[in-house]
MARTOR-175781 format. One record per atom (N, C-alpha, C): x, y, z; residue in three letters. Coordinates in steps of 0.2 Angstrom, whole numbers, plus 5000, padded with zeros to 4 digits. Each point is the difference from the previous one (the first is absolute). Layout:
% residues N
XYZALA...
***
This chain:
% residues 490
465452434876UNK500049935001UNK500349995007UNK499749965004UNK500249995007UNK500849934999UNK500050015006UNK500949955001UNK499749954997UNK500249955000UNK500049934996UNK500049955007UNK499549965000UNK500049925003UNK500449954998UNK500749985002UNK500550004998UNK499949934998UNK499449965005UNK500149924997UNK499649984994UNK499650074997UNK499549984994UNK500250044994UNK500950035002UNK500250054993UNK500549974997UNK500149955002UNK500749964994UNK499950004995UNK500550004996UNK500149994991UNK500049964998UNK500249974993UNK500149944998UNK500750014996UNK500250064998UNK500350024994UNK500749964997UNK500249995007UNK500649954999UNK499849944997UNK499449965001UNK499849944999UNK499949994994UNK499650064997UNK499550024993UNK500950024995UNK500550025003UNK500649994995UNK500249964996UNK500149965005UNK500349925001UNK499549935000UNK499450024997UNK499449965001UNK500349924994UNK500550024996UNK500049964996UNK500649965000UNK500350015004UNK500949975003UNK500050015008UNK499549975004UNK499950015005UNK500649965005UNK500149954997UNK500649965003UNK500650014998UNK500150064998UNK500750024997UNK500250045005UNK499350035003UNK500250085005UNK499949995008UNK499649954998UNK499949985008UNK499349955001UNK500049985008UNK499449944999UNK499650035005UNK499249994998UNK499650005005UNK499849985006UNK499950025006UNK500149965006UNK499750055004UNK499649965004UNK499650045006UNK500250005005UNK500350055008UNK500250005004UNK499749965003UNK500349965005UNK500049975009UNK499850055003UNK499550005003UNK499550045006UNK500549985006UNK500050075004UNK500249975009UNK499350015003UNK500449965005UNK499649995006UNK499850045004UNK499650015001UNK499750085004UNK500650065000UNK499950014995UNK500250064998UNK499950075003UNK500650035001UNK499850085006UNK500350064995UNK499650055002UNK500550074996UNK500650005006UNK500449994995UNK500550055006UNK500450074999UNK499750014993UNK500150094999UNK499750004990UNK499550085000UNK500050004995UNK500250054998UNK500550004994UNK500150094997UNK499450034998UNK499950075004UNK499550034997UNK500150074995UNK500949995001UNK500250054995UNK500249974992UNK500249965001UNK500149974993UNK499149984998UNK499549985004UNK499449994999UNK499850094995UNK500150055004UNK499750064997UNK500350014994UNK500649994999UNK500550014994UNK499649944994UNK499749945001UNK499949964995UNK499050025001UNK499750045002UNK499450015003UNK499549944999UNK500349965006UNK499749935004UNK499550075006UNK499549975001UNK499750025006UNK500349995007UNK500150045005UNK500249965004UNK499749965004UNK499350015000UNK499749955003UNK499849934999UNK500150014990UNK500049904997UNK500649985000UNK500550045004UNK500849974998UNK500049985008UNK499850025006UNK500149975006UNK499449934999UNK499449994998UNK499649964999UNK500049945002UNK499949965002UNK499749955000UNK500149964994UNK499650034994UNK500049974993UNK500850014998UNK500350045001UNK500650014998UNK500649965003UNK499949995007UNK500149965004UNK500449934999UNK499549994997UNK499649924998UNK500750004991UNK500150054997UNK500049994993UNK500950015004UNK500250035003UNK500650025000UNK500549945003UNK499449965005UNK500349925005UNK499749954993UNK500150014994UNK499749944998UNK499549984994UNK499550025003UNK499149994998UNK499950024995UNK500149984994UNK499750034994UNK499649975000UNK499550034997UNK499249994997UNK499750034994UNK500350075001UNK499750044993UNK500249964994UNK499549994996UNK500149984993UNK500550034996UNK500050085000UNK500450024998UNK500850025000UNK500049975006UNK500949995001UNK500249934999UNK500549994996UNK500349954998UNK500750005002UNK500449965004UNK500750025004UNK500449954993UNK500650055002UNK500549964998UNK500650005001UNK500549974998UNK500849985004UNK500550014993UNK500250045001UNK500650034993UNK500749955000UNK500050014995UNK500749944999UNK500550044998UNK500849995003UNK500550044998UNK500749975002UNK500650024998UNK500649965003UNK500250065003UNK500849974998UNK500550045003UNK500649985002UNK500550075003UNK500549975002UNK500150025009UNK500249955002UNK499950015007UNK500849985002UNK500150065003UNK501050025005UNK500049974993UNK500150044993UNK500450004994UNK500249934995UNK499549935003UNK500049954998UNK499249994997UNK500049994995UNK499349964995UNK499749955004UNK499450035003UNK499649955004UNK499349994994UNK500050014995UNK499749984997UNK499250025002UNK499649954999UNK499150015001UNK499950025007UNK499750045001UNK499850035006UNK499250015002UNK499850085001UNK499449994999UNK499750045006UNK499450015000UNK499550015006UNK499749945005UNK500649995003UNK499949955007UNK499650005005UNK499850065001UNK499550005008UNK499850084996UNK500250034992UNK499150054999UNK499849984997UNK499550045000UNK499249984995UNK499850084999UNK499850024995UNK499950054996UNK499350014998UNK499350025006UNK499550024997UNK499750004997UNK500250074996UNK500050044995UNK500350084998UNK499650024997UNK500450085000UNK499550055003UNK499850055002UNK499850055004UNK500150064996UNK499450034994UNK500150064997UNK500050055004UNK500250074999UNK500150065006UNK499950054995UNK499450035002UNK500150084998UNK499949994992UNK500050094998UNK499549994994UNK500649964992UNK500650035003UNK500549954996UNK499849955000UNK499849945006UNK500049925001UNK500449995000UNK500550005003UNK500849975002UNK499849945003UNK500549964996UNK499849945006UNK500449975004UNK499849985006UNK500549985005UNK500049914999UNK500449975003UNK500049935001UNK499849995007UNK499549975002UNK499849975008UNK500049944999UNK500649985004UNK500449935002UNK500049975008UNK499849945001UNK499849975005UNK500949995001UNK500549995005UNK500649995004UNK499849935004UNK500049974999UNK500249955006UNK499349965001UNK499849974992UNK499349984999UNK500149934999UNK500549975001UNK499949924997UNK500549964993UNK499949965001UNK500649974995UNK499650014993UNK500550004996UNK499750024993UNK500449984995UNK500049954993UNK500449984996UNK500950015001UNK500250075003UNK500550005000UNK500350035007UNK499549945003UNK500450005007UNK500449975003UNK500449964995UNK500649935000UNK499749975008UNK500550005007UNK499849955004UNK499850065006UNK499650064998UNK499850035006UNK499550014998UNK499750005008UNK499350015001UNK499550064997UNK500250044999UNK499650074995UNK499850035007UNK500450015005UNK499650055006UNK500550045002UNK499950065003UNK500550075003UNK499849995008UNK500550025005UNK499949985006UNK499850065002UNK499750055005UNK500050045002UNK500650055001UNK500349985004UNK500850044999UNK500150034993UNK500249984995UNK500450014995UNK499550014995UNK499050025003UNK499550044998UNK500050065003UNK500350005004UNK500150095005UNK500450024995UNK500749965002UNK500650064996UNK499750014994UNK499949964995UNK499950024992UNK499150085000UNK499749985004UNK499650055001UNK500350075001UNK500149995007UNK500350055002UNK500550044996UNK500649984996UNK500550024997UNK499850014991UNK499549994999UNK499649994994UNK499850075001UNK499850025006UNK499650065001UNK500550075002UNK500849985004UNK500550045000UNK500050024996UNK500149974993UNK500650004995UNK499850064996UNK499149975000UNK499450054997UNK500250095003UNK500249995007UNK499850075003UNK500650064998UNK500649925000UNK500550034999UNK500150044992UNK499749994997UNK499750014991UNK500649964995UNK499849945000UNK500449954999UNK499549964996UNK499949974994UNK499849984997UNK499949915002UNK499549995002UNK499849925002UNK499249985000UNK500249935001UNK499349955002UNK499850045006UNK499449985001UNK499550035006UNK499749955004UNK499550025005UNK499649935001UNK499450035003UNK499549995000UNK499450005001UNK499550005006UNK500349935003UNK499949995007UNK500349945003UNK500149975006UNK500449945002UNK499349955004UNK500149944998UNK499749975004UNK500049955003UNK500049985007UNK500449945003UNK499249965000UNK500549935002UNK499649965003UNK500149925006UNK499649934999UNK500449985005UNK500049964996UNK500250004993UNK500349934994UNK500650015004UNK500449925001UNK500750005001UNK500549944995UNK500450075001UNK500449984993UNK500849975005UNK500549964997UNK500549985003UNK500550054997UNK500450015002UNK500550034998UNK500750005006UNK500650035004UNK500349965005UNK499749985007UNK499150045000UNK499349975005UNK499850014995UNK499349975003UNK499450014999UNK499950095002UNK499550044994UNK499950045000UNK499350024999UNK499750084999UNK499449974999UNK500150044993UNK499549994993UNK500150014995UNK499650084998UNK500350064996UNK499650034999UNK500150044994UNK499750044996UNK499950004994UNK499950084997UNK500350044995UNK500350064999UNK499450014994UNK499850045000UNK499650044993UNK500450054996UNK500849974996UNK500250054997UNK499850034995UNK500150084999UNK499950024995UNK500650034995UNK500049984993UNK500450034994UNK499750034995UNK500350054995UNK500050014995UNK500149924997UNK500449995002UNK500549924994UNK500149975005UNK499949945000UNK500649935003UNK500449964992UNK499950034995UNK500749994995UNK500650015003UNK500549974997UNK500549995005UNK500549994995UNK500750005000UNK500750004996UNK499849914999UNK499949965003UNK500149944999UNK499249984997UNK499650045000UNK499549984995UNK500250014994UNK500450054997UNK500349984994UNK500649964999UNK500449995006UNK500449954999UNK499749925000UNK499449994999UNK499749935001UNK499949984992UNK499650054997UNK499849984995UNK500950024994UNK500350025000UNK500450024997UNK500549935000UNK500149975006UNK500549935001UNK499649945000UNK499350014998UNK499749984998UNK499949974993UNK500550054997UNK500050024992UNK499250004996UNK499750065003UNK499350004997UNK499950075001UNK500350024994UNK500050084999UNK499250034998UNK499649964999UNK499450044997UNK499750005007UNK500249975004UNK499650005009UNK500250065003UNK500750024999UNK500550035001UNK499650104998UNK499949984996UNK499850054995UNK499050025002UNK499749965002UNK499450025001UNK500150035007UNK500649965004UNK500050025010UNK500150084997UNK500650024995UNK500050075000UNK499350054997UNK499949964998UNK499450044995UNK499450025006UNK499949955004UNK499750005005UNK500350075004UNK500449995006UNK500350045001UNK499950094996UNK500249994995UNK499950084995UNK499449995000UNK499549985000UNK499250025000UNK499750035005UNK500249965004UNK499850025010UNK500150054999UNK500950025002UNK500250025004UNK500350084996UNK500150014993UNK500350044995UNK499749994995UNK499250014999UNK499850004993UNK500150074995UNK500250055003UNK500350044995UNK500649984995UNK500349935002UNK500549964997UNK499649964994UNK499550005001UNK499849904996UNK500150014993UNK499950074997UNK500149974992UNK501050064999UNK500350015005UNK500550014998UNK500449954998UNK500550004995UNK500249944999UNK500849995004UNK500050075004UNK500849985004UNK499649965007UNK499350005001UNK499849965006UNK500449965006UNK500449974995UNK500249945006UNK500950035000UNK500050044998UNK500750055003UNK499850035004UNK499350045000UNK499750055007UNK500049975005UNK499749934998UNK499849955006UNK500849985005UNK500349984996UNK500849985003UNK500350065003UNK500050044996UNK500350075004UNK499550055004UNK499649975001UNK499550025006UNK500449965006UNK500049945001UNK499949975002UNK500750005005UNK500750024996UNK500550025001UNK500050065004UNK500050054997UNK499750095003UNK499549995008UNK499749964998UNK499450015007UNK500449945006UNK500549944997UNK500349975005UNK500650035003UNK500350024999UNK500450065001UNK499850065005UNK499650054997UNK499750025007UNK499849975005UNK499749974999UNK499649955007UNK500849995004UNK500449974996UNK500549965006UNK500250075002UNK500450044996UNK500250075003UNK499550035007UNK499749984999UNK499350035006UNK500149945005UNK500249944999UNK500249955005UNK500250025002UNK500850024999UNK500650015002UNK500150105004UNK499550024996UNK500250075006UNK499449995007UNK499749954998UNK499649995007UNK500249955005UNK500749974998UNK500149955002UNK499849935002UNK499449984994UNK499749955000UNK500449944996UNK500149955003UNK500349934999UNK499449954996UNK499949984995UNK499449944997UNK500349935002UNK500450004999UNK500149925004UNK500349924995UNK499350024996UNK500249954993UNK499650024993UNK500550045000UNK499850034993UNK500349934992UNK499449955002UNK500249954993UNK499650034997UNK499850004993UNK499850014993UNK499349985002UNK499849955003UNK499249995001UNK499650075006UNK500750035001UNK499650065005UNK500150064999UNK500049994992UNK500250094997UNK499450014997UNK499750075000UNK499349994997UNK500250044991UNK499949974998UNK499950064991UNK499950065001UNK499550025009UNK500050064995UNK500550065005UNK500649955004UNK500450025006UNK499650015007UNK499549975001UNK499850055006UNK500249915006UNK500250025008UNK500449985003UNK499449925001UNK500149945001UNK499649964998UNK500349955004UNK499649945005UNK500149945003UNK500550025007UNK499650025003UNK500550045008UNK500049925006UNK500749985001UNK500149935001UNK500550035005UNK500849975000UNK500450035005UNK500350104999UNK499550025000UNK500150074998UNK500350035009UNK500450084996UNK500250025007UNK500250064999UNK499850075004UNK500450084999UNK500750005003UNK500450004999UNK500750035004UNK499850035007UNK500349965005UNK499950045007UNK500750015000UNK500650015002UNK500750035000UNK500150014990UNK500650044996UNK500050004995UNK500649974998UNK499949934996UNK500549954999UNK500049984993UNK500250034994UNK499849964994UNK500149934999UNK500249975005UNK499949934998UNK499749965003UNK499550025003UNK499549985003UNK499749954996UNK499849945004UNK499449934997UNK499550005004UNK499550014996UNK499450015004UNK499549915001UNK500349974995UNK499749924999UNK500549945004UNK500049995004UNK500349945005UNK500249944993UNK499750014995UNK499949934997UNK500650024994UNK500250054998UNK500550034998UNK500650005001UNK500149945000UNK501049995002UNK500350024996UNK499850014994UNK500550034998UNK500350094998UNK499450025004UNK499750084998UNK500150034995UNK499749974994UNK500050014994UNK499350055000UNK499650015007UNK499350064998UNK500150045007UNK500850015000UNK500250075006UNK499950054997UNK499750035005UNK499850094999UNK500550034995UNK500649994999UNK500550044996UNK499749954994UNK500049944998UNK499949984993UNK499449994998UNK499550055002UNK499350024996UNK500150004994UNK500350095000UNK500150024994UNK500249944993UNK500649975002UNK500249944994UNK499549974998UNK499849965006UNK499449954999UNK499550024996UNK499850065001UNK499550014997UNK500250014992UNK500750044999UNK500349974991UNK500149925000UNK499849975001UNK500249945001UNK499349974998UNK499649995004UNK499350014999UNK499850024992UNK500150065000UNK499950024993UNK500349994994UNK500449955001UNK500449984992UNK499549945001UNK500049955006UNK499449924999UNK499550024998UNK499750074999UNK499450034998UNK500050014993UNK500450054999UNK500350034993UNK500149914994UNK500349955003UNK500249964995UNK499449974998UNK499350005002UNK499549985001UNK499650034993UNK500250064999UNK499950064996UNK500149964992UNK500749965000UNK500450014995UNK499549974993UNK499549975001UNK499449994995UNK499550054997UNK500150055004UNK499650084998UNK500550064999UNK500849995002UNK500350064998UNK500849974998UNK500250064998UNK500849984998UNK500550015005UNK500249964999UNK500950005005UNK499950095001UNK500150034995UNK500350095000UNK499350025005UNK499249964998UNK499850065007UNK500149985005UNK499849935001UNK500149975008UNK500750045003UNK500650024997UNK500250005003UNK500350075001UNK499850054995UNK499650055003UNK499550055003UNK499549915004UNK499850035007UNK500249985005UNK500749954998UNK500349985005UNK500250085003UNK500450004997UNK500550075000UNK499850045004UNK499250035001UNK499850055002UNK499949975007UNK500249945004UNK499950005006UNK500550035005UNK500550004998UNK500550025006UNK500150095000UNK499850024993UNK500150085004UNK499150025003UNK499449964998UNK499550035003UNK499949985007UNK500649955001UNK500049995006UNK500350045005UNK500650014997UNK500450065003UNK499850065002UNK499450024994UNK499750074999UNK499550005006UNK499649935002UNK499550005003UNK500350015008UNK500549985001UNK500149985007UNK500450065002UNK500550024996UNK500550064999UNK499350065004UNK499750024996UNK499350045001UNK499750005006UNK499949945002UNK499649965006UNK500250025005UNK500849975002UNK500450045005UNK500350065000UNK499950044994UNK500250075003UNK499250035003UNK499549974998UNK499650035003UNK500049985009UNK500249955000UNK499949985007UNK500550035004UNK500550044997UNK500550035004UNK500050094999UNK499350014996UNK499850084999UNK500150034994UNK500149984996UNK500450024994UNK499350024995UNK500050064994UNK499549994997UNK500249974994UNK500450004997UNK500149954996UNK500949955001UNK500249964996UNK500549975000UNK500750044996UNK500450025000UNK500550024997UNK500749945001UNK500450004994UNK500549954996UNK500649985008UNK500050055005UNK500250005005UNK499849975005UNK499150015003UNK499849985003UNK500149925004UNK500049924996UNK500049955000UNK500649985006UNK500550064997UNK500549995004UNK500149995009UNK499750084998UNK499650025008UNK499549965003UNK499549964996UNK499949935003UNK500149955002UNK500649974996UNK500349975002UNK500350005006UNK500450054999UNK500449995008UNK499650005008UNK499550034998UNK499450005006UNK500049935001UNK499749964992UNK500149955003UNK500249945004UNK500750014995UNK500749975007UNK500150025006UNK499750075002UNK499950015008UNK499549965002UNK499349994998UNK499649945003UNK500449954999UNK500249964997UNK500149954999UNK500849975005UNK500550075000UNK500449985007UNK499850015006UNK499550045001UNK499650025007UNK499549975001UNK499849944996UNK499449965004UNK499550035001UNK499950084996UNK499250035001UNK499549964998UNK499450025002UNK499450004998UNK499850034994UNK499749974995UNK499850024993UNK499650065001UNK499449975002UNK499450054998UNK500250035007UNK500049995006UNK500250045004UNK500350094998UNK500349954997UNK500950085000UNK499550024994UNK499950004998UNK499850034991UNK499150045002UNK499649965006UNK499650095003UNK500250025004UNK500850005005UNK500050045006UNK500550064994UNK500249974995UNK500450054994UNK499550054999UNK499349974998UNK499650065000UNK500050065003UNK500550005007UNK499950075004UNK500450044997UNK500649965000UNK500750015000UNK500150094996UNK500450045002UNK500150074998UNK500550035003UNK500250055000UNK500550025002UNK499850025009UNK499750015001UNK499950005009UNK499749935003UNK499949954996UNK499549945002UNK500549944996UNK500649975003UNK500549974997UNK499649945006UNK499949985003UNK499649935005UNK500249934997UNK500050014993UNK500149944998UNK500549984998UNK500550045001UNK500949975003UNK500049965006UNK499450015003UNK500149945008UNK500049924998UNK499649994994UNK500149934998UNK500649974995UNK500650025002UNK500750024998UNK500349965008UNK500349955000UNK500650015005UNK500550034997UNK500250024996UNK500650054997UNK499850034997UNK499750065005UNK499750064995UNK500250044995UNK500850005001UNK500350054996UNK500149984992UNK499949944999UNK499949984995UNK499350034997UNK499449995001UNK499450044999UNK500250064998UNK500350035007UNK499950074998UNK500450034995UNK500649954998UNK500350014993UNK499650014993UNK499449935000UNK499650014995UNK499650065000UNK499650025007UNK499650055000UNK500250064998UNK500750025000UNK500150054997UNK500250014993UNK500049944995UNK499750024995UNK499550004998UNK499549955003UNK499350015001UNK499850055000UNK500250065006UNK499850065001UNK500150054995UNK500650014995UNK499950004995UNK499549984993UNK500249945002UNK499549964994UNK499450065000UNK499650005006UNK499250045002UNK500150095000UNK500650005000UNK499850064997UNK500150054995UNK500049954994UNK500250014994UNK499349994998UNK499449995002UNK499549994998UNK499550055004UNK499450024998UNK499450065002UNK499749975006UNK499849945000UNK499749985005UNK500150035008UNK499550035003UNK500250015008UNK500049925004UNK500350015006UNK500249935003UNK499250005002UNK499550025001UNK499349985001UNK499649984993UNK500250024996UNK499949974993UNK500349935000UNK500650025000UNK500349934999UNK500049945006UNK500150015006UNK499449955005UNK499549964998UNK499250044997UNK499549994998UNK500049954996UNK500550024993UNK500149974994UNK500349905003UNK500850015005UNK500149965001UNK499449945005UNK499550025004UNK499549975005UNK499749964994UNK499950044994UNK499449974995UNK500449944995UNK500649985002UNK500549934996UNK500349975006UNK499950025006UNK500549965004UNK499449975005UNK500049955002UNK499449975002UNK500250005006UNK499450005006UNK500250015007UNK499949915004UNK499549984995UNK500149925001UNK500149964992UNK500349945005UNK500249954993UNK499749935004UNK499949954995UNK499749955003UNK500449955001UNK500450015006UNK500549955003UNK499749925003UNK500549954999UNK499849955001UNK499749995007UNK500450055005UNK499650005007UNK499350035001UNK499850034995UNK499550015001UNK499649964997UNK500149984995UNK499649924997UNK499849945006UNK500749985003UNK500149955005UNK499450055005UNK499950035002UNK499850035005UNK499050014998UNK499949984995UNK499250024997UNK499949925002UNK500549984995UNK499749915002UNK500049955004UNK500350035005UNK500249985006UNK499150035005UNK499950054999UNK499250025002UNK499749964995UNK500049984994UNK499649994995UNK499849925004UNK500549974999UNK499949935001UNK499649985009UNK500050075001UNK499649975007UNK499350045001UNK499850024993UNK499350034998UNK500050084999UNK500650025003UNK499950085001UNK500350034995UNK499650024994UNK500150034994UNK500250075000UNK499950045006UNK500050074999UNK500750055000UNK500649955001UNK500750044997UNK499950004994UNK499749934995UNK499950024991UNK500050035001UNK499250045002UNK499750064997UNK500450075002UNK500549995007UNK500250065001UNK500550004995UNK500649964998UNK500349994995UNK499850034994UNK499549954997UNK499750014995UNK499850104999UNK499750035005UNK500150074998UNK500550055002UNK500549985001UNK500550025001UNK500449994994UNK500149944996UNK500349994994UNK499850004994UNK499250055001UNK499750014993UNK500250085002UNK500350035005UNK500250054999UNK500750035004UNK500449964996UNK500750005003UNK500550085004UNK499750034995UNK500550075001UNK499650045007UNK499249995000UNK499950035005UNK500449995008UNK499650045005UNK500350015006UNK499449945002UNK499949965004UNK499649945004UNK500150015005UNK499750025007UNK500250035005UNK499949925003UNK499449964999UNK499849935003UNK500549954999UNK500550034996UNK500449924998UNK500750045001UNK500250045004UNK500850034998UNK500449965002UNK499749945003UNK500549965001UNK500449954995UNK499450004994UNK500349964994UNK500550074996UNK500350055002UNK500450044998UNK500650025001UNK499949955007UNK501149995004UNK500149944994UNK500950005005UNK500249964995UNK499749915005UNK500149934995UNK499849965003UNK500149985008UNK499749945001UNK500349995007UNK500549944998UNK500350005007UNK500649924997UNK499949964999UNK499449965002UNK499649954999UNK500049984992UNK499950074994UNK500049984995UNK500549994996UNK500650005005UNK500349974994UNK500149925000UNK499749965002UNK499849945003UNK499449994993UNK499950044997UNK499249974995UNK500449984994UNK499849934997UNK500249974993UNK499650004996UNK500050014995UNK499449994995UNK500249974994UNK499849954997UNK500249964994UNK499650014996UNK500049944996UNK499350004994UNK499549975000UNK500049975007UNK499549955004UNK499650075002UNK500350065002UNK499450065003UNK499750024998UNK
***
């Protein structure tokens, strides 16, 4: 069977669930078309991975479906309804404000289904007093870092292709309006079950999970601990992910309950940002006064996160299980991250010792102003003839304190240091997708010139390689960047 014609393979399946409580899960709405609509990048690797052709996916017809233009009879769009809490306060009814949701996109002899969701398509029942449009800008980043996060093996939304145009939207200018084709497994979300549960309408509560276990965990449907697998799925897979934020040194911005996905993978990239010097308290959202979503309080947040999830449960399980799959988040957290960073520092497994030794490595960054992912691949050299990386030390002697239990540390283990280099190259990435490189796509982008996307674009679908065309996204920032704000307007 050849690749798939992407604008003629949608599902229905979601629809055909919920055919009989369609107002309970979401409302029908057909996208806002823009206005002369342009490709301004397609993914052709996420395209072979979901086996779209790539010739129906640059298209013209596809084109036309991705700015807007439904025609096909059998796509029916829709706009999901969800609440949540936002900066830790009950903002109640929420929702899909500017997507619209296709349909689903089966893959492969499994049929897995994907979600392909229009970003920035127009206002829709739960658009309170916004327009339902994404500006260009804040269409790059979420692409672009949608597509890092993939390379870095980080579980997330994806997106499909970006498409600008000359719709103009206001925001603090006039801008010009343009539109994302994301793809999920799920846009379920911690605050989709928190809608219907403070709702007090536990049998809605009950079909969103059942749903959810059909899709996504049918080896679960007739077990009857189901909706314990589901919650403590949900707990174990949020958990890695943030541990996987935190050794890559990714900041999300605004981690409220309406931006958690069920099924943990990293969701709604707004004021997002990597660590350029190492500072746990780093605020990556301008809009964040009170940085309650700094890089050091992921972790919490994200327990935090999952009790407003967990209590949501309390209609399908009991105090005792909910709460223990509470329980199992802070040591699968510890084990994932623990793990994470001794690989990043050579190690083949973690020992009750280790964490130690990481630590204090990383209060040498964090009192020396280093460079995150810098120091961590020039560390890849590092050996006992090839110490280099004590030069990003103004007080070296402190480094070379640690490096010699390091040096220790490494050879108490088999690996040779060309083994162990290798090993390190393959988790320490040689680019991260910094804000200045963001500022720097869209700043060509908005004056027609797309082609840093794409050189970004494949540079950050494969992070750990050597890119001899971009080494200049491999030093550390320029100074100009520390000047870049990003809020939740980005």
């Amino acid at each position: 069977m050849g690749k798939k014609s992407f604008q003629f393979e949608l599902k229905q399946h979601f629809y055909d669930h919920f055919a009989d409580s369609e107002t309970e899960f979401f409302s029908s709405v057909m996208p806002q078309r823009l206005e002369q609509p342009t490709w301004v990048s397609c993914n052709y690797s996420l395209a072979s991975e979901l086996q779209i052709n790539h010739r129906h996916l640059s298209s013209k017809e596809t084109l036309a479906l991705i700015s807007g233009e439904v025609q096909q009879d059998n796509i029916k769009p829709i706009a999901l309804v969800y609440s949540g809490h936002q900066f830790g306060v009950w903002a109640g009814q929420l929702g899909d404000g500017r997507a619209i949701t296709l349909g689903e996109l089966a893959v492969g002899e499994a049929q897995q289904l994907w979600d392909i969701q229009l970003k920035g398509a127009g206002t829709t029942p739960y658009s309170r007093f916004g327009d339902g449009r994404a500006v260009l800008r804040s269409s790059i980043r979420e692409y672009l870092c949608s597509e890092a996060m993939h390379g870095l093996g980080i579980a997330t939304t994806r997106a499909l292709g970006l498409v600008a145009s000359t719709t103009p939207v206001q925001r603090e200018k006039v801008e010009p309006a343009a539109m994302l084709c994301r793809v999920a497994q799920s846009h379920i979300r911690f605050g989709s079950f928190e809608h219907f549960h403070y709702a007090n309408n536990p049998q809605a509560l009950k079909t969103l999970a059942d749903y959810v276990i059909e899709r996504h965990f049918p080896q679960w449907t007739d077990n009857t601990q189901r909706y314990l697998l589901l919650l403590e799925n949900a707990v174990l897979k949020t958990a890695k992910t943030i541990a996987q934020w935190q050794a890559v040194g990714f900041c999300h911005g605004v981690m409220n309950t309406d931006n958690m996905s069920i099924l943990g993978d990293t969701i709604d990239y707004g004021p997002f940002g990597f660590l350029d010097t190492y500072n746990p308290n780093h605020i990556c959202n301008h809009s964040d006064t009170q940085g309650r979503y700094s890089f050091k309080n992921q972790p919490s947040i994200g327990l935090w996160n999952l009790n407003a999830l967990a209590g949501c449960f309390s209609s399908l399980l009991s105090s005792d299980e909910i709460i223990h799959c509470l329980k199992q988040y802070e040591a699968e957290f510890f084990d994932q991250y623990h793990r994470l960073m001794a690989s990043k520092i050579g190690l083949e497994s973690c020992r009750a010792s280790d964490p130690e030794l990481i630590n204090q490595l990383l209060s040498l960054l964090e009192d020396e102003a280093v460079d995150y992912s810098i120091f961590f691949r020039k560390l890849c050299d590092f050996c006992t003839a090839d110490q280099t990386v004590r030069d990003y030390f103004s007080n070296p002697s402190q480094f070379d304190s640690w490096a010699e239990k390091y040096l220790q540390r490494l050879s108490e283990q088999s690996l040779s240091d060309n083994q162990r280099q290798q090993r390190m190259r393959g988790v320490n990435p040689q680019y991260v997708f910094r804000n200045y490189m963001a500022q720097t796509a869209i700043e060509a982008a908005e004056q027609g010139d797309y082609s840093e996307i794409e050189l970004l674009l494949e540079i950050l679908q494969k992070p750990y390689k050597e890119h001899p065309q971009a080494s200049q996204y491999a030093g550390p920032p320029p100074d100009w960047a520390t000047q870049i704000s990003v809020s939740c307007s980005s």
